[in-house]
C-alpha positions in Angstrom: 0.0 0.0 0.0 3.1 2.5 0.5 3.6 2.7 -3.1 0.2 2.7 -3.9 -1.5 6.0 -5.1 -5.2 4.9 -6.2 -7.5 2.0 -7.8 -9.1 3.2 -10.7 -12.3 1.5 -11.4 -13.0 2.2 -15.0 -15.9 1.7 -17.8 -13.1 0.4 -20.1 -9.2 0.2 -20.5 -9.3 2.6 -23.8 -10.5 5.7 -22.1 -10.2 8.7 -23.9 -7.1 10.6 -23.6 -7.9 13.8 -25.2 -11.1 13.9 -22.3 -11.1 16.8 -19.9 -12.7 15.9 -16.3 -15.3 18.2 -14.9 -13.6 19.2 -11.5 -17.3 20.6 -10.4 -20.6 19.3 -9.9 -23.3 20.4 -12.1 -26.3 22.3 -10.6 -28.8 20.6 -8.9 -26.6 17.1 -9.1 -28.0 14.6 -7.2 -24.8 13.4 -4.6 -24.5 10.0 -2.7 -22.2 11.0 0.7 -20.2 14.0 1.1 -18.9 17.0 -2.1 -15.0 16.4 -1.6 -11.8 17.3 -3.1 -8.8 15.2 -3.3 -5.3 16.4 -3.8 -2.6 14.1 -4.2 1.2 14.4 -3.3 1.8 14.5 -7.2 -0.5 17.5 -8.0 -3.3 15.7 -9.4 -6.7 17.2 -8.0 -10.2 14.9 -7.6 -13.3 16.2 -7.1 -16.2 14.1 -5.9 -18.6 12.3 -2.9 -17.1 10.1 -0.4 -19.8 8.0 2.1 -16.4 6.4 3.5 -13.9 8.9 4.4 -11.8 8.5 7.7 -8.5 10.0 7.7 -7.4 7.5 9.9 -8.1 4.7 7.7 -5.5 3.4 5.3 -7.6 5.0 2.1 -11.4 5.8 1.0 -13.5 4.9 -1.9 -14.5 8.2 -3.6 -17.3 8.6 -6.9 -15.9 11.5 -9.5 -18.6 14.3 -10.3 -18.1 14.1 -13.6 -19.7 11.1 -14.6 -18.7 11.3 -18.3 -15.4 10.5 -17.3 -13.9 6.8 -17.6 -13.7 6.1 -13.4 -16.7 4.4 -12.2 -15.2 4.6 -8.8 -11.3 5.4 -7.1 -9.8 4.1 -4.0 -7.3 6.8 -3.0 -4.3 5.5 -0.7 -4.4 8.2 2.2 -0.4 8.1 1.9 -0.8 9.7 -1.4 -3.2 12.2 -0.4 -2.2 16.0 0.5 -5.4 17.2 1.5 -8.8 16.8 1.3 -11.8 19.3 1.3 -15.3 19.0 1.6 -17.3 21.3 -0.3 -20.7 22.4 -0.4 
């Protein structure tokens, strides 16, 4: 798990490169768990719901608000997390 940063759960293995994740949620968006945001020691920034987050815990499972994008679902390693933020 120390070298670990995430488990992407994806809709395929193609993805679409050229893609440009929403880092919002949409107006009105209907949210399971908590509006977060994710940074990660390497500068990559995820923005989402968590129902599981415990910064105590090894990780958390975390659902992007863009759900165009190819990730059905992330497990982020809390050792490669910076900070995280819940939002409103």
């Amino acid at each position: 798990m120390k070298d670990l940063k995430a488990v992407f759960f994806v809709k395929d293995f193609i993805g679409n490169p050229s893609y440009e994740e929403r880092k919002h949620f949409l107006e009105g968006q209907q949210v399971t768990g908590r509006k977060v945001r994710a940074m990660f020691k390497d500068g990559e920034v995820l923005v989402g719901s968590t129902v599981g987050y415990d910064p105590k815990r090894q990780g958390f499972f975390f659902f992007p608000a863009d759900t165009e994008t190819n990730n059905i679902k992330i497990y982020a390693v809390m050792s490669a997390v910076s900070k995280v933020e819940f939002l409103r």
